[in-house]
C-alpha positions as CSV (number, residue, x, y, z in Angstrom):
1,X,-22.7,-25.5,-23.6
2,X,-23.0,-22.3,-26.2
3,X,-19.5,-21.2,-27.6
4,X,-21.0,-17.4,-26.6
5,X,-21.2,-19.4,-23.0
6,X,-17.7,-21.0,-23.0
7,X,-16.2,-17.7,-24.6
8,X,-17.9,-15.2,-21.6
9,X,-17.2,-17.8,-19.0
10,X,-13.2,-19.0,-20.3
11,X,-13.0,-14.2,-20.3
12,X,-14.5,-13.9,-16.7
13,X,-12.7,-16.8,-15.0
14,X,-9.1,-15.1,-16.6
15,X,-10.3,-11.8,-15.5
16,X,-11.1,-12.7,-12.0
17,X,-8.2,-14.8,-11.2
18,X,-6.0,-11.3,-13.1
19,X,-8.2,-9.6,-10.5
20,X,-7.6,-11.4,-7.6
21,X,-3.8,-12.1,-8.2
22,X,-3.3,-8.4,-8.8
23,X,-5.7,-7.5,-5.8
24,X,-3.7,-9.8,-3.3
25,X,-0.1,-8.1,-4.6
26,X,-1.3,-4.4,-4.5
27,X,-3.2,-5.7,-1.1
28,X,-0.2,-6.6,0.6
29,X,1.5,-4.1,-0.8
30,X,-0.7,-1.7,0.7
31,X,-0.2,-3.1,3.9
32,X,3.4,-3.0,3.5
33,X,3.5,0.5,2.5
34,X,1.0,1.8,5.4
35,X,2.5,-0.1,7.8
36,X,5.9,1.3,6.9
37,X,4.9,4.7,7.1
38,X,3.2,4.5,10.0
39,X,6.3,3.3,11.9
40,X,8.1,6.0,9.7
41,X,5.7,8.3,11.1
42,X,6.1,7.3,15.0
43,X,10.3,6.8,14.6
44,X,9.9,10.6,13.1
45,X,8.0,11.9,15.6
46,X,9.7,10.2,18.8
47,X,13.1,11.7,17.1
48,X,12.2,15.5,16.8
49,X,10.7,15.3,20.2
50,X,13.8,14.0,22.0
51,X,15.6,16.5,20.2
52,X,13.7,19.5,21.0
53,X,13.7,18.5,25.2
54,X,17.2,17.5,24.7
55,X,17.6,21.0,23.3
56,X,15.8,22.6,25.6
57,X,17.0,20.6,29.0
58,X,20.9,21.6,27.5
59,X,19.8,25.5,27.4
60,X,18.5,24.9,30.8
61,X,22.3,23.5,31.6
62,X,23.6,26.5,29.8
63,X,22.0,29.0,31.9
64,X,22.9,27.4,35.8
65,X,26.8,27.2,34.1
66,X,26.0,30.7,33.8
67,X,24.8,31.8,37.2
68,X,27.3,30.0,38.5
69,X,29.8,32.0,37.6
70,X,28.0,35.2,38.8
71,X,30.4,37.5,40.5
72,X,27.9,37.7,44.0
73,X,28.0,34.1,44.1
74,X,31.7,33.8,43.5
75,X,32.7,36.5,45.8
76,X,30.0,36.7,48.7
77,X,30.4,34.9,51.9
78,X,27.0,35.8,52.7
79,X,24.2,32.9,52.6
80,X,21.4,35.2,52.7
81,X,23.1,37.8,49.8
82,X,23.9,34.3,47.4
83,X,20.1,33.2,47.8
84,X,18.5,36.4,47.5
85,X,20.5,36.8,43.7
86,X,20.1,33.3,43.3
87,X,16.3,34.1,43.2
88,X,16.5,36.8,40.9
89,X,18.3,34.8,38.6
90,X,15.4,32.4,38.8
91,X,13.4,34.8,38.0
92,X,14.7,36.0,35.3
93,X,15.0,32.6,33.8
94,X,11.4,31.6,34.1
95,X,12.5,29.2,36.4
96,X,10.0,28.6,39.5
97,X,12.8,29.0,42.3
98,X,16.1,28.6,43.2
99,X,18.4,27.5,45.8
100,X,21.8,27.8,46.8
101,X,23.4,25.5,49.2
102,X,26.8,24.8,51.3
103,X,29.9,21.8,50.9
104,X,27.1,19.8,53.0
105,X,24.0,20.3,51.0
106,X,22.2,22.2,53.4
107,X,20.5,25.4,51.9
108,X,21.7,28.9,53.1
109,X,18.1,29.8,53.2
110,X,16.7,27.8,55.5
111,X,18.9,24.9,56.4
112,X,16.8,21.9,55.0
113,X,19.5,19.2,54.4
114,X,19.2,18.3,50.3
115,X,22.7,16.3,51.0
116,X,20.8,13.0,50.1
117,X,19.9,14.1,46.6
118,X,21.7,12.6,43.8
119,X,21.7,15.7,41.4
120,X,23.3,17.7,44.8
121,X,26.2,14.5,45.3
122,X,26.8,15.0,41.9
123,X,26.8,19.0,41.4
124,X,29.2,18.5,44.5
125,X,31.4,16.4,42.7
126,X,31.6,18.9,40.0
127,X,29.0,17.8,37.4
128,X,26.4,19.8,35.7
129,X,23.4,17.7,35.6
130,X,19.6,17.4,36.0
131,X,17.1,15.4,38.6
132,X,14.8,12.8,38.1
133,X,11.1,14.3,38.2
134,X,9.8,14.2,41.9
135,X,6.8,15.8,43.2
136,X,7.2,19.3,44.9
137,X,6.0,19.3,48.7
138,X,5.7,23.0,48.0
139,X,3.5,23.3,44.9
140,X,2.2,20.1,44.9
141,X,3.4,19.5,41.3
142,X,5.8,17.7,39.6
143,X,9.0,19.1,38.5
144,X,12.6,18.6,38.3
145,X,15.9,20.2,38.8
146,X,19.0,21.2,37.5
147,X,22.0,21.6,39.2
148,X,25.5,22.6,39.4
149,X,28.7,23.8,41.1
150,X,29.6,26.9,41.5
151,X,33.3,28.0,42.9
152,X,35.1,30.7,44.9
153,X,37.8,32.9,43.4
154,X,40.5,30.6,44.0
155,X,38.8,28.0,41.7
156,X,37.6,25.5,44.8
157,X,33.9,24.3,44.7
158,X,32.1,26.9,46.7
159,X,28.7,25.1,47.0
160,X,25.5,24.1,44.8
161,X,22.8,26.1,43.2
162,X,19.8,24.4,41.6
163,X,16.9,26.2,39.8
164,X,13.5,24.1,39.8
165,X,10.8,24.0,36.8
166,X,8.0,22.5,36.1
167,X,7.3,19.7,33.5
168,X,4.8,21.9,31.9
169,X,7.6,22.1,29.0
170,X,8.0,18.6,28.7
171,X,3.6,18.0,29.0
172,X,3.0,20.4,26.3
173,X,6.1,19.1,23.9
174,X,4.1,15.2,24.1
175,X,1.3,16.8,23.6
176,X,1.4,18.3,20.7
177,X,2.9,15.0,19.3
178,X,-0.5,13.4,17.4
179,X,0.3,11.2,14.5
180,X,-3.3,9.4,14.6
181,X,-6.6,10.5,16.3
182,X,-5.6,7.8,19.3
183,X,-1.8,8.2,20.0
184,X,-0.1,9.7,22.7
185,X,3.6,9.8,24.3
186,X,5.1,9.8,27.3
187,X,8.3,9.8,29.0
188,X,10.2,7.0,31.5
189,X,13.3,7.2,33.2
190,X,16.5,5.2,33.2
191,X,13.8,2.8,34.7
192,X,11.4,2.4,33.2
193,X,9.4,4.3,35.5
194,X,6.6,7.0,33.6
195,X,7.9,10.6,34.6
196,X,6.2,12.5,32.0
197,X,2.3,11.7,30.9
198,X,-1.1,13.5,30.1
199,X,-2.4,11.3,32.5
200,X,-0.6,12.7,35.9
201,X,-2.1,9.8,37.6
202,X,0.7,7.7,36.0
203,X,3.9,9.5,37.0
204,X,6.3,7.8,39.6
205,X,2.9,4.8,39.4
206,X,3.6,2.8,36.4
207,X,6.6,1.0,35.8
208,X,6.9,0.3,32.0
209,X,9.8,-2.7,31.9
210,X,7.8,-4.7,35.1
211,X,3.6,-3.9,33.8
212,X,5.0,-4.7,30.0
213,X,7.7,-7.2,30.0
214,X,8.1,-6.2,25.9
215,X,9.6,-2.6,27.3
216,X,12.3,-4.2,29.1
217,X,14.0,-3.8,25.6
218,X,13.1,-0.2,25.2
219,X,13.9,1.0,28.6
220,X,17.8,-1.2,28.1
221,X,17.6,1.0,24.6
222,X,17.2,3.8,25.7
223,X,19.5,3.8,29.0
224,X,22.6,2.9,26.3
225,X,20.9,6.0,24.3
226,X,19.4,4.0,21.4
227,X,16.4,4.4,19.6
228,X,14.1,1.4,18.1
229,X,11.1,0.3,17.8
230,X,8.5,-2.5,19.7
231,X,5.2,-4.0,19.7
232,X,3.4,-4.5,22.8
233,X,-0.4,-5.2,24.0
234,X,-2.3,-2.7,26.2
235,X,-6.1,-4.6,27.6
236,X,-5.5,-7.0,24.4
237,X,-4.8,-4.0,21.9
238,X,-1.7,-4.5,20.1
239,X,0.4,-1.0,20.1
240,X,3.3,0.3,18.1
241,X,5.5,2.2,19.6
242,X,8.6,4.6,18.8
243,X,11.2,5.8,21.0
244,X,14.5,7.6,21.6
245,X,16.4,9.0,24.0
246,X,16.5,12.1,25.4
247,X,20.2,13.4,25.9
248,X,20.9,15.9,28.9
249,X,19.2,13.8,31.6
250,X,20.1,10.3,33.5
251,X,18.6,7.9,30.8
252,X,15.3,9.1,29.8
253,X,13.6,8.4,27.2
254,X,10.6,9.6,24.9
255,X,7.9,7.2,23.6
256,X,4.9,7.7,20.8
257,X,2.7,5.3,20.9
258,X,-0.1,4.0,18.2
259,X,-2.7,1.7,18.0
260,X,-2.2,-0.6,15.2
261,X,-6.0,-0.2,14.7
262,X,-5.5,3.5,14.0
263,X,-3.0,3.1,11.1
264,X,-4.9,-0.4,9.9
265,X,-8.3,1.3,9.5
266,X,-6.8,3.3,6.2
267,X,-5.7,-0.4,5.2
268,X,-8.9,-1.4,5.8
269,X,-10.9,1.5,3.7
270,X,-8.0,0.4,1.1
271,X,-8.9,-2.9,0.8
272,X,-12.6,-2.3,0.8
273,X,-12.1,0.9,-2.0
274,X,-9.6,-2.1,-3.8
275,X,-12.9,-4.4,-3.1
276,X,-15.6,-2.4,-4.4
277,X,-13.3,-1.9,-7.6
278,X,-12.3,-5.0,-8.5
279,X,-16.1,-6.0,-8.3
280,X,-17.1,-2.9,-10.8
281,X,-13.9,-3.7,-13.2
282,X,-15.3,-7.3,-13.1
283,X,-19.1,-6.0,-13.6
284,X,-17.4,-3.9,-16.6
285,X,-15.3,-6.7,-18.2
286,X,-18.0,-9.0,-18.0
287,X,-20.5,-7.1,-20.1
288,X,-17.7,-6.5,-22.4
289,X,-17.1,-10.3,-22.8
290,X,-20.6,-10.8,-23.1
291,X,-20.9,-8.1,-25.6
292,X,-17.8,-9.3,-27.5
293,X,-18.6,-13.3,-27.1
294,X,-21.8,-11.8,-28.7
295,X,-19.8,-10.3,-31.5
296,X,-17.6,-13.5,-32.2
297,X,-20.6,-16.0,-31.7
298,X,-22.6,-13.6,-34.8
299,X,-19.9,-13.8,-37.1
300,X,-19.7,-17.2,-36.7
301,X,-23.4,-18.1,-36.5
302,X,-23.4,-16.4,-40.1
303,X,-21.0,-18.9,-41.3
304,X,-22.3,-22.1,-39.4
305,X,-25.9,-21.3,-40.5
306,X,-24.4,-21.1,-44.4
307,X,-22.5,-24.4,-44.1
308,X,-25.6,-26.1,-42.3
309,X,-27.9,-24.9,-45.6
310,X,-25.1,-26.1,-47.8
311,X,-25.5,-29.5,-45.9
312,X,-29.2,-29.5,-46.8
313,X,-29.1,-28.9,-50.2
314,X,-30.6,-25.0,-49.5
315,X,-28.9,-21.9,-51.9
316,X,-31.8,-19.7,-50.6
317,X,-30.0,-17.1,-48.6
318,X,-26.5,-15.8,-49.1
319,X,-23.9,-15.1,-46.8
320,X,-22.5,-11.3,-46.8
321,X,-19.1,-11.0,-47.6
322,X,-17.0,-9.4,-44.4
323,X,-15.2,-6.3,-44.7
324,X,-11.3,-7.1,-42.5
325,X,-8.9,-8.9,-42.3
326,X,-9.1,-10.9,-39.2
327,X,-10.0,-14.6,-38.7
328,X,-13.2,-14.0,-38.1
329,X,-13.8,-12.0,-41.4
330,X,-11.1,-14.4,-42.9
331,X,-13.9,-17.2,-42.1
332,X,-17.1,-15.8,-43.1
333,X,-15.3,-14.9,-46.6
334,X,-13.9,-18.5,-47.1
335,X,-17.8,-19.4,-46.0
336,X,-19.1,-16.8,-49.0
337,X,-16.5,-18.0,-51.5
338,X,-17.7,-21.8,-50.4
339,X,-21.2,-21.2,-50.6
340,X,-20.5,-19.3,-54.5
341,X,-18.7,-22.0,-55.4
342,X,-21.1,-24.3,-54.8
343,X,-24.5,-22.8,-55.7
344,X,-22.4,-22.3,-59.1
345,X,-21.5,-25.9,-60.0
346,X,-25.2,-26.8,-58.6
347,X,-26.8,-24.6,-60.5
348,X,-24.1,-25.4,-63.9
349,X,-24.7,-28.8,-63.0
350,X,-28.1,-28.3,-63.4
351,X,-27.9,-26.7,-66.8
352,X,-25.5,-29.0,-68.5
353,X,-27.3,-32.2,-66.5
354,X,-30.7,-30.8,-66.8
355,X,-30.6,-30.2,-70.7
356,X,-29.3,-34.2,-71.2
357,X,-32.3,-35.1,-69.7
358,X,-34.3,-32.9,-72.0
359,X,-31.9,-34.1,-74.9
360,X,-30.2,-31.6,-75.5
361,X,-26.9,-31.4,-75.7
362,X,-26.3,-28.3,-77.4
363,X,-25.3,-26.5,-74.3
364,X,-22.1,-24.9,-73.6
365,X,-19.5,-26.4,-70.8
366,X,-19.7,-25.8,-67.5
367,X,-17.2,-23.5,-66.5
368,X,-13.6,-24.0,-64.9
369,X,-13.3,-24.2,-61.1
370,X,-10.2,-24.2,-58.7
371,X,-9.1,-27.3,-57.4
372,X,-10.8,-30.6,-57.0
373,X,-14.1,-28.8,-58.2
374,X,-12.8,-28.5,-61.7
375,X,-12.4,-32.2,-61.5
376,X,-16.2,-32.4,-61.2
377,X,-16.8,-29.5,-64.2
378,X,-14.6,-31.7,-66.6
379,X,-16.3,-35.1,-65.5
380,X,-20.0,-33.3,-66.0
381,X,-18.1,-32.0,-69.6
382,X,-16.9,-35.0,-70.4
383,X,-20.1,-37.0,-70.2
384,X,-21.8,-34.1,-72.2
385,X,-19.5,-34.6,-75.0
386,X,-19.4,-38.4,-74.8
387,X,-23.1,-38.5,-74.9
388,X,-23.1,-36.4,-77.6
389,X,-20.3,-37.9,-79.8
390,X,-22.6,-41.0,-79.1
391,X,-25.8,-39.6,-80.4
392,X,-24.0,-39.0,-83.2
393,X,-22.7,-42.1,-84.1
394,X,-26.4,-43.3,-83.4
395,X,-27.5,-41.0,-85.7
396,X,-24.5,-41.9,-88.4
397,X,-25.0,-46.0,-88.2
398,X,-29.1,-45.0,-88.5
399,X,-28.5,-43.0,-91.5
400,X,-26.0,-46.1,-93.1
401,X,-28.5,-48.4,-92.3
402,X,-31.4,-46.5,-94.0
403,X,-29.2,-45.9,-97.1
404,X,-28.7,-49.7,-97.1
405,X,-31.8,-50.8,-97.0
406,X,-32.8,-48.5,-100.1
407,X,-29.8,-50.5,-102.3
């Protein structure tokens, strides 16, 4: 395998595992954090809505303490005179009617018996309260009531009078509650039973804590006026829901609900955005390892390709010297130095060796070299002078010897 190979492949497998390590963390991360505010998002939500029909159920409170304590009520012993005000007072509360009735429950306006009703046993027993939501025989919609005593001059419970309204209050409050395209809320009672939903269809139908046993939790919650949050499954999709209690009433509670699938979809264009990134950073990187594998594996081509002529015996082509101070320029230097070096003692060798042949020895020494080369200039020296002191004495004992033979 190439070095250019083993450097772009040893850069991608580092930047992909990088990538993948940081993709997982920021990917469940992600989750985390979307998760989180979505169930920030429903807690919020269920909250503020309790509080504004716990608001407006207490004004509602507020205004029969009033009318209780309205002087024709207080002071009339007329049935029809306490009705007839009772109505106006209705009226002028938005309410859609009124009743007053007697220490038995029966109504001064027509005698029906409401004895039986638990917010009438407990406005008779002094307590300011509101009903459960029932269907009106009259209007055929659902509604509720709230009721209270009201007293005669000497201070002794006198009777009750109740003002009835629709839920329309409480339909367009959950309504307007949207914290994904597919959520919705609704309200239970003390039982778990729906009172309040978009879908009418459900009211007094659907009990919560017996159709999902997960809500047996919520519905306990909220009847000890807690607020929390629960998972459960609606035809095999898993929902999140919020919910609180709504103070004023006999246990009731408000619930936001959210597919998971809503909130998980953003998690799910994360992750493919996070996807589709990773793959162009790793696109990106790659072509820069390529690119820079390229880079390394010239600089050191130039330096292998000089040490392979060395090898050869071939001074033909020179290596540049690098500009830097890097290994890579550090290399390619020590590569231009070593090839100088050498083409210099092969080409001084030549000289000095190259004119002994020729028999001459009148050449000067080859020059000083660092290190162990120098070793090599002295030896090439040394047999220079050696030969040439040699010669000399040759040429000496010749010239003895011809003077010798002349005697």
């Amino acid at each position: 395998m190439k070095l250019k190979t083993k450097i772009s492949l040893l850069m991608s497998i580092m930047v992909f595992v990088s990538i993948c390590v940081v993709g997982v963390i920021y990917g469940l991360e992600s989750a985390n954090m979307v998760e989180k505010q979505a169930l920030t998002g429903l807690s919020t939500s269920a909250q503020l809505a309790s509080a504004d029909l716990s608001g407006e159920i207490g004004s509602y409170e507020d205004m029969i303490r009033a009318s209780a304590s309205d002087y024709v009520l207080t002071h009339s012993d007329s049935g029809k005179e306490m009705f007839e005000r009772i109505s106006q007072l209705a009226k002028a509360y938005n309410f859609t009617s009124g009743n007053v009735l007697d220490l038995n429950g029966v109504s001064y306006n027509d005698g029906t018996d409401f004895s039986d009703r638990e917010y009438v046993k407990k406005a008779l027993a002094g307590e300011v309260n509101v009903s459960d939501v029932t269907l009106s025989k009259l209007t055929g919609k659902y509604g509720m009531s709230v009721a209270s005593p009201f007293y005669n001059t000497d201070g002794d419970i006198k009777g009750v009078i109740y003002f009835r309204m629709d839920i329309n209050f409480m339909l367009e409050t959950i309504a307007s509650i949207k914290v994904s395209d597919n959520s919705y809320a609704y309200i239970i009672d003390a039982e778990g039973n729906i009172i309040v939903h978009e879908n009418q269809d459900m009211i007094g139908q659907v009990n919560m804590a017996e159709t999902y046993p997960e809500m047996k939790k919520a519905v306990t919650d909220l009847a000890d006026g807690k607020a929390g949050l629960l998972s459960y499954e609606v035809d095999g999709k898993l929902m999140e829901c919020a919910y609180d209690s709504i103070e004023n009433t006999n246990g009731w509670g408000l619930l936001v609900v959210e597919p998971r699938t809503d909130y998980s979809a953003s998690l799910d264009r994360t992750i493919i955005i996070l996807t589709v990134l990773q793959v162009v950073i790793f696109i990106i990187v790659m072509i820069i390892a390529i690119n820079f594998s390229s880079y390394i594996l010239k600089r050191v081509n130039n330096s292998v390709d000089a040490v392979e002529r060395l090898s050869v015996g071939d001074f033909s082509k020179s290596i540049n010297k690098a500009k830097g101070k890097d290994e890579l320029a550090v290399l390619q230097n020590a590569t231009y130095t070593l090839q100088n070096t050498f083409t210099e003692i092969i080409r001084e060798e030549k000289r000095v060796l190259g004119a002994i042949v020729n028999y001459d020895l009148s050449q000067p020494d080859m020059k000083h070299y660092d290190g162990e080369y120098d070793e090599l200039a002295r030896s090439v020296n040394t047999i220079r002078h050696m030969l040439a002191e040699l010669i000399a004495q040759v040429q000496e004992a010749s010239s003895q010897v011809g003077i010798g033979s002349k005697e």
